[in-house]
C-alpha positions as CSV (number, residue, x, y, z in Angstrom):
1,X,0.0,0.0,0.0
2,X,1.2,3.4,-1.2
3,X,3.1,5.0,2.2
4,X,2.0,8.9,1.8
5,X,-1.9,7.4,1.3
6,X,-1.2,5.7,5.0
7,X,-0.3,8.6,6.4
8,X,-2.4,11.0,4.9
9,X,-5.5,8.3,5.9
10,X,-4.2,8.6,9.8
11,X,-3.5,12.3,9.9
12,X,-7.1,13.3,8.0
13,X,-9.3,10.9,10.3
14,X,-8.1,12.2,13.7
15,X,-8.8,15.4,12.2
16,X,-12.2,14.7,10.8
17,X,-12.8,13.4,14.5
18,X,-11.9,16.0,16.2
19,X,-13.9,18.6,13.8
20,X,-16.9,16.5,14.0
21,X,-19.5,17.8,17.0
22,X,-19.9,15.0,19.1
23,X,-21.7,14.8,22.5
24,X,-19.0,15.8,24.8
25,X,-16.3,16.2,23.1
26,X,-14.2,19.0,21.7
27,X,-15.2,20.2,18.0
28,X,-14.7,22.8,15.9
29,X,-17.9,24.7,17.7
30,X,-17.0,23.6,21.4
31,X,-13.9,23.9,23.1
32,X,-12.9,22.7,26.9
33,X,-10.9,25.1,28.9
34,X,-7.6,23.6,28.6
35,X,-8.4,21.5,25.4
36,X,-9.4,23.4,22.0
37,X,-9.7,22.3,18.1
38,X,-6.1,24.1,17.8
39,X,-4.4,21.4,20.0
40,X,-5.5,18.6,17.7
41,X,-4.5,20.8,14.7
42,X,-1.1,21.4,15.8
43,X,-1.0,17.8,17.3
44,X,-1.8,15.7,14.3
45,X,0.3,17.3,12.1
46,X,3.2,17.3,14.5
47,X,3.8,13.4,14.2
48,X,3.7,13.4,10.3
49,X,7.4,12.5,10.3
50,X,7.2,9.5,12.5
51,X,4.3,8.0,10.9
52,X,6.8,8.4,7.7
53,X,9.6,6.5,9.8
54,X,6.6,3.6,11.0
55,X,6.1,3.3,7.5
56,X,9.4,2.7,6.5
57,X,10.4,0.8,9.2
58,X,7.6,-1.4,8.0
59,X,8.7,-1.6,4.8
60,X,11.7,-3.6,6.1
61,X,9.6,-5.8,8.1
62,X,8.1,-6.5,5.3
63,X,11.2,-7.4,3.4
64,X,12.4,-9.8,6.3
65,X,15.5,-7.0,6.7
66,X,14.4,-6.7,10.2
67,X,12.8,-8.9,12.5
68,X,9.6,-8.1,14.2
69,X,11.3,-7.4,17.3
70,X,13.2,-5.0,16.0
71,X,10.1,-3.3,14.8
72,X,10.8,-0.4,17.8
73,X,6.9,0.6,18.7
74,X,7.6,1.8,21.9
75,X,10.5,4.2,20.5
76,X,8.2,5.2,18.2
77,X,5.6,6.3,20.2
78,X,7.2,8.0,22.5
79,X,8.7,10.1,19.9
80,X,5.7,10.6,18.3
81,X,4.2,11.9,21.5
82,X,7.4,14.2,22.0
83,X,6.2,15.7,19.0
84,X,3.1,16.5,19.7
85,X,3.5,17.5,23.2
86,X,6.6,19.9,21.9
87,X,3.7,21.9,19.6
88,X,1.2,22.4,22.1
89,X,0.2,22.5,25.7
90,X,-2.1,19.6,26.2
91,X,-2.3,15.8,26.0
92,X,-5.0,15.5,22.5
93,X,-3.8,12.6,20.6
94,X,-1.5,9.7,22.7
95,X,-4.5,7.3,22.4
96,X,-4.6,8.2,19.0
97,X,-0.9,7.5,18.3
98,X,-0.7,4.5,20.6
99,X,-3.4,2.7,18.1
100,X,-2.2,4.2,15.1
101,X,1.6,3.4,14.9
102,X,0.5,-0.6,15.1
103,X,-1.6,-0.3,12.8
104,X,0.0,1.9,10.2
105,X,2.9,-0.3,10.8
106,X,0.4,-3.7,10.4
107,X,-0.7,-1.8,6.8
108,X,2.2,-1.2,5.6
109,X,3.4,-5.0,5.8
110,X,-0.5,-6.9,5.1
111,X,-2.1,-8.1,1.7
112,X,-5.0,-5.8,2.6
113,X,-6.8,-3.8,5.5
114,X,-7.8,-6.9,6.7
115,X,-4.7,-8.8,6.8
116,X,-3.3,-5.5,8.5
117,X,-5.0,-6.5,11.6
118,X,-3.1,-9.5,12.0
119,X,0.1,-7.6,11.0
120,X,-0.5,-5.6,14.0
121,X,-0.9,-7.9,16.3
122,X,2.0,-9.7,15.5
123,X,4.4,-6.5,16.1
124,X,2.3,-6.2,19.4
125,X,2.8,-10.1,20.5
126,X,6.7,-9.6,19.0
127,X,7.3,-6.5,21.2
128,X,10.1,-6.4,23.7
129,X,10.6,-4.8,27.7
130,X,12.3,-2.1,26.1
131,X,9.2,-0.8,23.7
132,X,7.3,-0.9,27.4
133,X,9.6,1.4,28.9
134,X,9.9,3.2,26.3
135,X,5.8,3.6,26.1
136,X,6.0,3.9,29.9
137,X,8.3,7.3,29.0
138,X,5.5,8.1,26.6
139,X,3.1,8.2,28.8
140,X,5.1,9.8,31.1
141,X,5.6,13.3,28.2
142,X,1.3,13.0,27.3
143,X,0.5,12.9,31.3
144,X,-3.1,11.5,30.6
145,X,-5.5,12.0,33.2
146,X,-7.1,9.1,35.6
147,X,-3.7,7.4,35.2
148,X,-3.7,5.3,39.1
149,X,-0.8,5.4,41.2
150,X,0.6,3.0,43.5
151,X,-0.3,0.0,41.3
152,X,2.1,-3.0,40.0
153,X,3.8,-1.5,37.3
154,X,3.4,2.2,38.2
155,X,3.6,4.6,35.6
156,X,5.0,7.0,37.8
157,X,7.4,4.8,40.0
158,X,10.9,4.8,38.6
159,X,11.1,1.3,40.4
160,X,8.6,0.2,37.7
161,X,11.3,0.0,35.1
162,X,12.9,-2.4,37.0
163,X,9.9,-4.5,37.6
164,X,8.7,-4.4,34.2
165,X,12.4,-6.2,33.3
166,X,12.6,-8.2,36.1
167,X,8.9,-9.7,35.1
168,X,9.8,-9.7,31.0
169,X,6.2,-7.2,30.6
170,X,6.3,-6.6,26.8
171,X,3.7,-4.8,25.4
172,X,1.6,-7.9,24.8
173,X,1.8,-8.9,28.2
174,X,1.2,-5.1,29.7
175,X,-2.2,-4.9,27.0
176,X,-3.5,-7.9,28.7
177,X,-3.0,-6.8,32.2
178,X,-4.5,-3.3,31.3
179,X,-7.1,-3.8,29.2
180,X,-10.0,-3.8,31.2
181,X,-8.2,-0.3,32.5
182,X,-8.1,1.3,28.5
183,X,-9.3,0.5,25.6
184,X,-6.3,0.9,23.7
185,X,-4.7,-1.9,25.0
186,X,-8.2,-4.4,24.1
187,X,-7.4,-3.4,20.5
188,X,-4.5,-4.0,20.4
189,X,-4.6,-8.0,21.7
190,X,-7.9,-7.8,20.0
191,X,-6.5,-7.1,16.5
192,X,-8.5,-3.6,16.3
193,X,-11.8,-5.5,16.5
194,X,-13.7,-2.4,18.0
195,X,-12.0,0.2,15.5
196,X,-12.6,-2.2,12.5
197,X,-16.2,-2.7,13.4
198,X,-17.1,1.2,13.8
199,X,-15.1,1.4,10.3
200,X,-18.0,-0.7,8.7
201,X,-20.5,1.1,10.8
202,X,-19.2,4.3,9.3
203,X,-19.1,3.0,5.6
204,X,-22.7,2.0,5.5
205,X,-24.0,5.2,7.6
206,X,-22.2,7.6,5.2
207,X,-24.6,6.2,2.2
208,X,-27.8,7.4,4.1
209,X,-26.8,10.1,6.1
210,X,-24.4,13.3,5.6
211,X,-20.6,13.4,6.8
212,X,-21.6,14.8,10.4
213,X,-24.3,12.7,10.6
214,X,-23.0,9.8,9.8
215,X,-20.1,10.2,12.3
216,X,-22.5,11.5,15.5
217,X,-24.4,8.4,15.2
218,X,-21.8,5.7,14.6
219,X,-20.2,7.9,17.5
220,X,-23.5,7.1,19.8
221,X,-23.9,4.1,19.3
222,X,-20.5,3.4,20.7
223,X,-21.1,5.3,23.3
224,X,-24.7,3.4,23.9
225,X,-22.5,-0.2,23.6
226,X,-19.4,0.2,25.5
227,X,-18.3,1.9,28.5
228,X,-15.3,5.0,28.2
229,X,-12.4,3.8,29.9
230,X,-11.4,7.3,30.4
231,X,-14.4,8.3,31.9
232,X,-13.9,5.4,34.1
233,X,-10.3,6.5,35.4
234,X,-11.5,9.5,35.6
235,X,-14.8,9.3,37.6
236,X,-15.3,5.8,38.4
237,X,-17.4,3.1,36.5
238,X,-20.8,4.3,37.9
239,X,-20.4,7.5,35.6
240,X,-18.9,5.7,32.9
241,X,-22.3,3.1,33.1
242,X,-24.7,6.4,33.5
243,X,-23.0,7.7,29.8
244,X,-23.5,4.4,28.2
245,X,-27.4,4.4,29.3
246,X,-27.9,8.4,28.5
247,X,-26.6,7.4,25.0
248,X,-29.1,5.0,24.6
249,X,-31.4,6.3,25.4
250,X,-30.6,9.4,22.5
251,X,-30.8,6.2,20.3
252,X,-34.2,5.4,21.9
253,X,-35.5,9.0,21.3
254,X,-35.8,9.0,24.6
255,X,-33.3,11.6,25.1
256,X,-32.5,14.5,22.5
257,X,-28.9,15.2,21.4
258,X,-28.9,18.5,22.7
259,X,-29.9,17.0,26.5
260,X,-27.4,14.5,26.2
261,X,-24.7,17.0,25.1
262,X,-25.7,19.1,28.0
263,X,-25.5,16.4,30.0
264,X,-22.2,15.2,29.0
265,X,-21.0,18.5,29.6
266,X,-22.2,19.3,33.2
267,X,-19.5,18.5,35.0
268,X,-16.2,20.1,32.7
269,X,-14.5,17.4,30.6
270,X,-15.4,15.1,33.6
271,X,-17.5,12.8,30.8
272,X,-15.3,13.3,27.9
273,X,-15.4,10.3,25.9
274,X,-11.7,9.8,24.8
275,X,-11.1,6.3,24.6
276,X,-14.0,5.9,22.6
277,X,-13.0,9.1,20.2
278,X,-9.8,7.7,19.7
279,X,-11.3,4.2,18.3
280,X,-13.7,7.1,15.9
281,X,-10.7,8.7,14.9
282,X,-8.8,5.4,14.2
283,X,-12.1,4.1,11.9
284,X,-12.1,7.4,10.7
285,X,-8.8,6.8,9.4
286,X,-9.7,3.2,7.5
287,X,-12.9,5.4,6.1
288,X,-10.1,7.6,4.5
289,X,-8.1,4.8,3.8
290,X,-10.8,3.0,1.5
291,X,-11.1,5.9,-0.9
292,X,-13.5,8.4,1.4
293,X,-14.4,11.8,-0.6
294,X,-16.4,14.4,0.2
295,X,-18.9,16.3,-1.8
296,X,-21.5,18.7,-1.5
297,X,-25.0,18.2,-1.4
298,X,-27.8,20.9,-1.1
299,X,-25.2,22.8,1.1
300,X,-24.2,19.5,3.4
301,X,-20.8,17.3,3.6
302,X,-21.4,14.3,2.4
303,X,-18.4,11.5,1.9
304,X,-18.7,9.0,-0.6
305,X,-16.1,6.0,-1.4
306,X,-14.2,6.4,-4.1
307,X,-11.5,4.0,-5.5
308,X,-9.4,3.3,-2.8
């Protein structure tokens, strides 16, 4: 697959994400007060260059020049999230380069998109202690909030590196330890089975329904089916459960989108769905990837699939 149409596809979907008005999230109408639309501007076109270097690095994976091992994804990540942290003030896209480098990576190696998703895996299940610690210093730069302290493996516990050596905690290992904590680390082990699904979701919403549209709803009904794990770190599963019902009950008609955004809202960026964003931005991204365009009808965005 052509590298500059992989990287193009995951810079203009975390975009396209971000722009989108979704229930309590930032867009390109709502801002938080220490997260705007400018920090995912400047963020997601800060890592351009590393995304190049995945892709190469890919390309020798793919030639057997390098072994899967050697693949570096935690290196790559955390450099990626220097980037972004170095041209702005906030933390707007690590979940959405800890899912992307994989899987750009997985693409660039695979038959197709689907064969990508084993790909991905692989480099995941092939990983090594160092790509941990060198994710550990990753998330260490992005300083997400709800990360716990005084757990095994603590982020923030410089004894953790020793642990994480002593135990041989490579990023396959770490995923399954973690996952029921983020999502990113599910999709990983799970070979992007959440972010592939919305993709389809997406592809078959966009034919009825304008760009926007198409998005909010695919949007709610993964808030409706699954629970934010960073609403969860945040503020504890009972509010995480209390956004999955309010979001179904939008589906329901129960609930009008303007309640719910209200709603999600309330309380700051309290119940600000980022885990779930970054698996929209990440289908996003496979929507772009699989020839999305966009055209204008009777003064709406609509996107329509082109040749991929």
């Amino acid at each position: 697959m052509e590298r500059w149409r992989i990287i193009r596809a995951f810079t203009l979907g975390p975009l396209l994400e971000a722009a989108v008005p979704k229930p309590g999230n930032v867009s390109r109408f709502r801002d938080f007060d220490d997260l705007t639309f400018y920090h995912f501007l400047f963020a997601e076109t800060s890592v351009l260059g590393i995304y190049y270097e995945a892709v190469k690095t890919a390309e020798l994976l793919r030639k057997g020049v390098l072994e899967p091992r050697d693949a570096g994804l935690g290196e790559l990540i955390k450099r990626a999230v220097q980037n972004s942290r170095e041209s702005q003030d906030a933390n707007p896209n690590f979940g959405v380069i800890a899912l992307s480098i994989p899987l750009i990576m997985g693409l660039t190696m695979g038959r197709n998109m689907l064969d990508a998703r084993k790909k991905a895996r692989l480099l995941i299940e092939e990983s090594t202690v160092r790509d941990t610690m060198e994710f550990y210093r990753a998330i260490r730069i992005a300083n997400p909030k709800g990360i716990p302290s005084g757990v095994k493996y603590d982020v923030y516990s410089d004894e953790s590196f020793r642990e994480l050596f002593q135990d041989g905690i490579n990023l396959a290992r770490l995923a399954e330890i973690s996952c029921e904590r983020e999502l990113i680390f599910c999709e990983w082990i799970g070979e992007y089975e959440l972010s592939y699904k919305t993709f389809g979701r997406l592809y078959e919403l966009i034919k009825e329904l304008p760009l926007e549209d198409a998005v909010v709803e695919a949007f709610l009904e993964l808030l409706a089916e699954r629970e934010d794990t960073l609403i969860m770190r945040k503020a504890g599963r009972g509010e995480a459960e209390l956004v999955r019902k309010k979001a179904g009950e939008v589906l329901n008609g129960k609930l009008s989108p303007k309640e719910f955004d209200a709603f999600m809202r309330e309380k700051g960026d309290l119940r600000n769905p980022g885990s779930l964003a970054d698996i929209m931005a990440v289908s996003l991204s496979l929507l772009v990837l699989r020839g999305l365009k966009m055209e204008i009808r009777n003064g709406k965005v609509w996107g329509v699939i082109g040749r991929p």
